[in-house]
C-alpha positions as CSV (number, residue, x, y, z in Angstrom):
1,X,0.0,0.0,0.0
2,X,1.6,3.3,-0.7
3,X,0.5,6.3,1.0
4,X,1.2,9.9,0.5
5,X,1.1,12.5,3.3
6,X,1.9,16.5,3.1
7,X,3.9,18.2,4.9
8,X,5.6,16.7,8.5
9,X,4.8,18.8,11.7
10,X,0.7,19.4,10.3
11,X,-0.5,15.9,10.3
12,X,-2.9,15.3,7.0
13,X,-6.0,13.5,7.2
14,X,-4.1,10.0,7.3
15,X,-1.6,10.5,9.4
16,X,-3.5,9.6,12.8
17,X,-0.8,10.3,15.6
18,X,-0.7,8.8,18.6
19,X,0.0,10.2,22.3
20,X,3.2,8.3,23.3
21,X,4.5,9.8,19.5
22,X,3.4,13.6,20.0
23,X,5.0,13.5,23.2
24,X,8.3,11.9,22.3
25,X,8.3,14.5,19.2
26,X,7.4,17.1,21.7
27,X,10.1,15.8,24.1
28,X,13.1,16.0,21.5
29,X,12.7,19.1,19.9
30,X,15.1,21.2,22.0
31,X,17.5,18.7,21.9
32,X,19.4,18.5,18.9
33,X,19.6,22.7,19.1
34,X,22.7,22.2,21.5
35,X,24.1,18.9,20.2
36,X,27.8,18.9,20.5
37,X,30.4,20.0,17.5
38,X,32.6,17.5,18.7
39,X,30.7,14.3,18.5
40,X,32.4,10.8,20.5
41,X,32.5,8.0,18.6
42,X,33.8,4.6,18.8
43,X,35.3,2.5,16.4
44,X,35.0,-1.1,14.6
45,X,36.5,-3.1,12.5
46,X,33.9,-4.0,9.7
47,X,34.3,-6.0,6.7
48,X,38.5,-5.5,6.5
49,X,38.0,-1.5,6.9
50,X,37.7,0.5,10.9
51,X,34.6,2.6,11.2
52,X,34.0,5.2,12.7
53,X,31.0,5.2,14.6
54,X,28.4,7.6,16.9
55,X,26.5,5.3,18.6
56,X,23.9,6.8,21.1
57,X,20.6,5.2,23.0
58,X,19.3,1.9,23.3
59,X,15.9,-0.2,21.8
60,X,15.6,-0.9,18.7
61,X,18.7,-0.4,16.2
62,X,18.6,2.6,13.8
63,X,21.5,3.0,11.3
64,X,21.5,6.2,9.8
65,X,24.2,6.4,6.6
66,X,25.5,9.6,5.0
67,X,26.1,10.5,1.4
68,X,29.0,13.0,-0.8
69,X,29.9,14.8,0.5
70,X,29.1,14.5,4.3
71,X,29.8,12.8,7.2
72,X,27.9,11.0,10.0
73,X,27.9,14.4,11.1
74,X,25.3,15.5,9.1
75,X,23.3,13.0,11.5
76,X,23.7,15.4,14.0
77,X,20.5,16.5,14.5
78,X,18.9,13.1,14.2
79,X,21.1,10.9,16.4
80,X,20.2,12.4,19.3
81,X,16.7,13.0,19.2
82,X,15.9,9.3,18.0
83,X,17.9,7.9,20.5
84,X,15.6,10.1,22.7
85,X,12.9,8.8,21.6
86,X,13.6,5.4,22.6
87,X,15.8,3.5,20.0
88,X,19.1,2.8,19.5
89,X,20.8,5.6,17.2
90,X,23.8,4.4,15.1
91,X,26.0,6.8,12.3
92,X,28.9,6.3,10.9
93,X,31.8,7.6,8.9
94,X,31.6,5.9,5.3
95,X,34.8,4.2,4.4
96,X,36.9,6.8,2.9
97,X,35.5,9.9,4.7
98,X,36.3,11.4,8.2
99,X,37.4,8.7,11.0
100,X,36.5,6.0,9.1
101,X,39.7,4.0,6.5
102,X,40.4,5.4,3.8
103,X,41.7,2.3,1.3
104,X,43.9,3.9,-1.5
105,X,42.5,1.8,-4.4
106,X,39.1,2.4,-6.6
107,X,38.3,-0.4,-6.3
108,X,37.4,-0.7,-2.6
109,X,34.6,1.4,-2.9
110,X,32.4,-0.7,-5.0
111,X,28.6,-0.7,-3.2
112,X,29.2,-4.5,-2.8
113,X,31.9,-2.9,-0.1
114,X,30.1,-0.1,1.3
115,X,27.1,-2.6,1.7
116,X,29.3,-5.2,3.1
117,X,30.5,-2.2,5.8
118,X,26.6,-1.4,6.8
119,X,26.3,-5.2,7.5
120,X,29.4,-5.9,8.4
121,X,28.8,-3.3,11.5
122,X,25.2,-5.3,12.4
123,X,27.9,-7.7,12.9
124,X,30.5,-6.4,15.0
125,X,27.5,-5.0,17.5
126,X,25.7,-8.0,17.4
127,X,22.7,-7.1,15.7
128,X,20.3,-9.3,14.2
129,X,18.6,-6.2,12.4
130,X,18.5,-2.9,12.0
131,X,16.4,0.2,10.3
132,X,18.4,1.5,7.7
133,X,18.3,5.0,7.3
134,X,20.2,6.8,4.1
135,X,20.9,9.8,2.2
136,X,22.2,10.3,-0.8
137,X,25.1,7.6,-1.2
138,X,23.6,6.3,1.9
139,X,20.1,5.6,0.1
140,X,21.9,3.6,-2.2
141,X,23.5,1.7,0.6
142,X,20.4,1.0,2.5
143,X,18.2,0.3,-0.9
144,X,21.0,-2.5,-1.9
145,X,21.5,-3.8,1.5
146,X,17.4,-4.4,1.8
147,X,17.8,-6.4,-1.8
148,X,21.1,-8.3,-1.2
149,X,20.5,-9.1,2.7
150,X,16.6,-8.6,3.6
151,X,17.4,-11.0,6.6
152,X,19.3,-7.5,8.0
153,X,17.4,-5.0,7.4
154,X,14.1,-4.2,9.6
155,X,12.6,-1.3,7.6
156,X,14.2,0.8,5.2
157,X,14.3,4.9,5.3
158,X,15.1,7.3,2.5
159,X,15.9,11.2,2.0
160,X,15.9,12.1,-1.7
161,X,16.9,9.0,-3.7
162,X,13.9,6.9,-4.7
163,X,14.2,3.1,-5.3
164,X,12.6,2.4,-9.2
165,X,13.6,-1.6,-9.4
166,X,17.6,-1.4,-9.3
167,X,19.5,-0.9,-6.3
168,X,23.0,0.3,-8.3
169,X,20.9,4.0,-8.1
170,X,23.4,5.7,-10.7
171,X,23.5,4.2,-14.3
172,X,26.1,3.7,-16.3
173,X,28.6,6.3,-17.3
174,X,27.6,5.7,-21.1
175,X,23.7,6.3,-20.2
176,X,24.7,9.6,-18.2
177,X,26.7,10.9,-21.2
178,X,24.4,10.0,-23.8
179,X,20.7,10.9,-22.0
180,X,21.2,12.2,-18.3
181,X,24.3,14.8,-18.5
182,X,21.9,17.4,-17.9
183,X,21.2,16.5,-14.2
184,X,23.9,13.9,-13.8
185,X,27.2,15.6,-15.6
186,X,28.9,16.4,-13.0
187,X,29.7,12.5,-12.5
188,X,31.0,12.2,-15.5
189,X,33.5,14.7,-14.0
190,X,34.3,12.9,-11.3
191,X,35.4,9.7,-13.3
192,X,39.0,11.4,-13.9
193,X,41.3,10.6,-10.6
194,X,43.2,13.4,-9.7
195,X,41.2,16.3,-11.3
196,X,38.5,17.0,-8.9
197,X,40.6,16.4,-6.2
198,X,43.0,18.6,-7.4
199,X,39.9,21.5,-7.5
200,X,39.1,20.9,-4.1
201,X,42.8,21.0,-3.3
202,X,43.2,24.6,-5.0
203,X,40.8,26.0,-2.8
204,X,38.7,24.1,-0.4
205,X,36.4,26.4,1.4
206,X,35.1,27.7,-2.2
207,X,34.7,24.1,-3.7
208,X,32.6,22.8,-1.1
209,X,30.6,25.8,-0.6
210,X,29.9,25.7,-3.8
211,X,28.6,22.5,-3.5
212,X,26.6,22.6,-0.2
213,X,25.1,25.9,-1.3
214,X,24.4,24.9,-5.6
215,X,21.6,23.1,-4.3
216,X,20.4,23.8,-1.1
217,X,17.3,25.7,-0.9
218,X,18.9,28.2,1.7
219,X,22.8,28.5,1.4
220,X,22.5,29.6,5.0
221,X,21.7,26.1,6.8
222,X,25.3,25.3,7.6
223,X,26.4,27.7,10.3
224,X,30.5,28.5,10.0
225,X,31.1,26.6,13.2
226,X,29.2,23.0,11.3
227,X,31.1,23.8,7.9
228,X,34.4,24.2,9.3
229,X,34.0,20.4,10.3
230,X,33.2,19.4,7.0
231,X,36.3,21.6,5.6
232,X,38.6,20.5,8.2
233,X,37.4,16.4,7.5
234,X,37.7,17.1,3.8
235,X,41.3,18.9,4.2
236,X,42.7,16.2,6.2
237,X,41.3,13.3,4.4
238,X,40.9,14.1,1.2
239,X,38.4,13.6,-1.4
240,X,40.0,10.6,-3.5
241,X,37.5,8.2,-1.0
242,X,34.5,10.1,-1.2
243,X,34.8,10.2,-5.2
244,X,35.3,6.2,-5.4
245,X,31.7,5.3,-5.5
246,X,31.4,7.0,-8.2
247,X,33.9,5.9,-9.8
248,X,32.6,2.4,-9.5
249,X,29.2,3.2,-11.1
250,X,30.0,0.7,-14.3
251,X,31.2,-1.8,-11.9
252,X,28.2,-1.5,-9.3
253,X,25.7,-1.7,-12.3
254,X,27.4,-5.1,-13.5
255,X,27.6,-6.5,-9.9
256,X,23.3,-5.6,-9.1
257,X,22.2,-6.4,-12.9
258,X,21.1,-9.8,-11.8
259,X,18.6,-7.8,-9.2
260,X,17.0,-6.1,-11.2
261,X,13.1,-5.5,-10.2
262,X,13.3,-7.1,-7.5
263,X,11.1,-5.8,-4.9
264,X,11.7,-4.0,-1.2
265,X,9.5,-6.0,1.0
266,X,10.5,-4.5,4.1
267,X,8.1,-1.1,5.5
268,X,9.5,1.7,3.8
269,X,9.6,5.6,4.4
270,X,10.6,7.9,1.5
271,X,11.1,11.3,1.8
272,X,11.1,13.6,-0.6
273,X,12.5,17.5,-1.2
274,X,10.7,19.7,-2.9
275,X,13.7,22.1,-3.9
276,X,16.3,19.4,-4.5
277,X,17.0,19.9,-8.2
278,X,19.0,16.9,-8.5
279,X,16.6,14.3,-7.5
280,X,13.0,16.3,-7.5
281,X,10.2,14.6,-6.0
282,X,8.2,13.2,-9.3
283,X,11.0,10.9,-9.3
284,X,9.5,9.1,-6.4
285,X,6.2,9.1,-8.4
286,X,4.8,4.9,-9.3
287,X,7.7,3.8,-6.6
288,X,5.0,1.2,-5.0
289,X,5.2,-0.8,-8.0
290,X,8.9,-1.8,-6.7
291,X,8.2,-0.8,-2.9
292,X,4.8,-2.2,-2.1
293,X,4.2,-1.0,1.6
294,X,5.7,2.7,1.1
295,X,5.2,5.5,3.3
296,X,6.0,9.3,1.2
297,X,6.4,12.3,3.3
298,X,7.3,15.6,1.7
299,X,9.4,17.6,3.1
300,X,8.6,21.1,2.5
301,X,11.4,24.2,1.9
302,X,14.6,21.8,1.4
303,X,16.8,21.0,-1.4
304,X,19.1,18.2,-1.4
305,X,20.6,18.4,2.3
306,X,17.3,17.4,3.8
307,X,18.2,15.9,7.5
308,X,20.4,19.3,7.5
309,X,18.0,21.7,5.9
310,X,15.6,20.3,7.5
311,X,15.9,18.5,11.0
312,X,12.6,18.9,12.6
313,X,10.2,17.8,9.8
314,X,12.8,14.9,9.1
315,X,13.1,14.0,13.2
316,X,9.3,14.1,13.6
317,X,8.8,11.7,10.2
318,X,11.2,9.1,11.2
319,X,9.8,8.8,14.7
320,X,6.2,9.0,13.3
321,X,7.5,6.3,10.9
322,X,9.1,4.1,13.7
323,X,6.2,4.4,16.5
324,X,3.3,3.7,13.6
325,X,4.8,0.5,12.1
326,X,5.5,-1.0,15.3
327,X,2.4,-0.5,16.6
328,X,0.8,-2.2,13.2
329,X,3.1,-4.9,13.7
């Protein structure tokens, strides 16, 4: 069944909230306003890589997973009010980016790899299961990780990046240049190693607020204090790891061909933005032919950042989302 709602925060006709959910909401709201710069992590070795991991709460497991260019910082406003509100809150540091390893061939950043990590971590924690919540990249890790281990994954959550019956979510470099270089050129520009880098290199404060604030809806939701952690992860890491997924796309195509329309049986949220002009919402439009028990909230005044645009209508969706399935279950 797929169900669309309005905006979060003014409940439409079907969403029917319960007490224990406005007052958990109501409960978190103020927290994530003084949430800590300077966020302690932990970390595991997962699947031949270390991670680096903010892990915060207890209940039921919720593994949030970040996209390019970001951190599990940009979970910052999430982790602690869902571990508020009574679950387990787990982000991480992709492989390649901030704490986490940062392997020094291509190749180790096929999604088979960054998928492997995201189980790999149920692992080292000893979890059974866990909600997968992604962004971006992350979407793509949680949508492949539902198809290639749905023994893992409890319910699936995702900001911006719709599932249509392939869980590679980029497609090939040849399809990009010859019908999607309009909206997806800039990967084609990422393919060469050592020239975007090298850009970012030159002048790093310029690159990346050019691309936090290209398609944000407000160039102002990053304060200086939460972009100079970005910078200063970006400076000291580099951005050879954060570029490898995409320069995997061919590969990750080949390796999830077999998958193809297969279906996500697990309860599903997607959210949309409706200023992101990289992945609009109409692209989320006929998902519950692949996603049969789908949940879409739009999420009003965001472009692409949306759990950093906009925390509070994202907070309250994923709690709404967690409190309403398990009480269905």
């Amino acid at each position: 069944m797929s169900r669309q709602n309005g905006e979060v925060g003014t409940p439409s006709r079907s969403l029917c909230w319960d007490r224990r959910t406005r007052a958990s909401i109501a409960g978190v709201r103020e927290t994530w306003k003084g949430y800590a710069r300077s966020m302690d992590r932990t970390i595991h070795a997962v699947n031949g890589v270390e991670l680096s991991v903010l892990d915060e709460g207890s209940g039921d497991p919720i593994v949030f997973i970040h996209g390019f260019p970001e951190l599990a910082y940009s979970w910052r406003n999430q982790v602690p009010a869902i571990a508020a509100a009574g679950y387990r809150a787990l982000a991480y540091d992709q492989r390649g980016y901030g704490g986490s390893t940062k392997p020094d061939r291509v190749e180790a950043y096929g999604l088979m790899d960054l998928v492997g990590d995201a189980v790999g971590l149920l692992d080292a924690l000893g979890l059974d299961r866990a909600t997968f919540v992604g962004h971006d990249w992350g979407s793509i890790v949680a949508w492949t990780a539902a198809v290639m281990h749905p023994d893992r994954v409890e319910r699936v959550v995702s900001l911006n990046v719709p599932y249509r019956g392939w869980c590679a979510g980029f497609p090939t470099t040849e399809v990009i240049r010859d019908q999607l270089a309009d909206r997806f050129g800039y990967v084609l520009g990422f393919q060469e190693i050592g020239a975007t880098e090298a850009a970012f290199e030159s002048d790093p404060d310029v690159w990346l607020r050019a691309v936090y604030h290209g398609i944000a809806a407000d160039s102002g939701f990053l304060t200086d204090a939460e972009f100079s952690v970005y910078r200063d992860a970006f400076v000291a890491g580099g951005l050879f790891g954060p570029l490898g997924p995409y320069r995997n796309i061919d590969a990750n195509a080949a390796a999830t061909s077999h998958a193809a329309n297969t279906a996500i049986t697990q309860p599903t949220l997607m959210m949309t933005a409706d200023r992101d002009p990289i992945l609009p919402p109409q692209l989320s439009e006929g998902m519950d032919r692949w996603v049969p028990d789908v949940d879409v909230v739009a999420i009003k005044h965001s472009g692409h950042w949306t759990q950093q645009e906009q925390p509070r209508q994202v907070n309250d969706a994923i709690i709404h989302f967690l409190r309403k399935e398990a009480s269905e279950r």
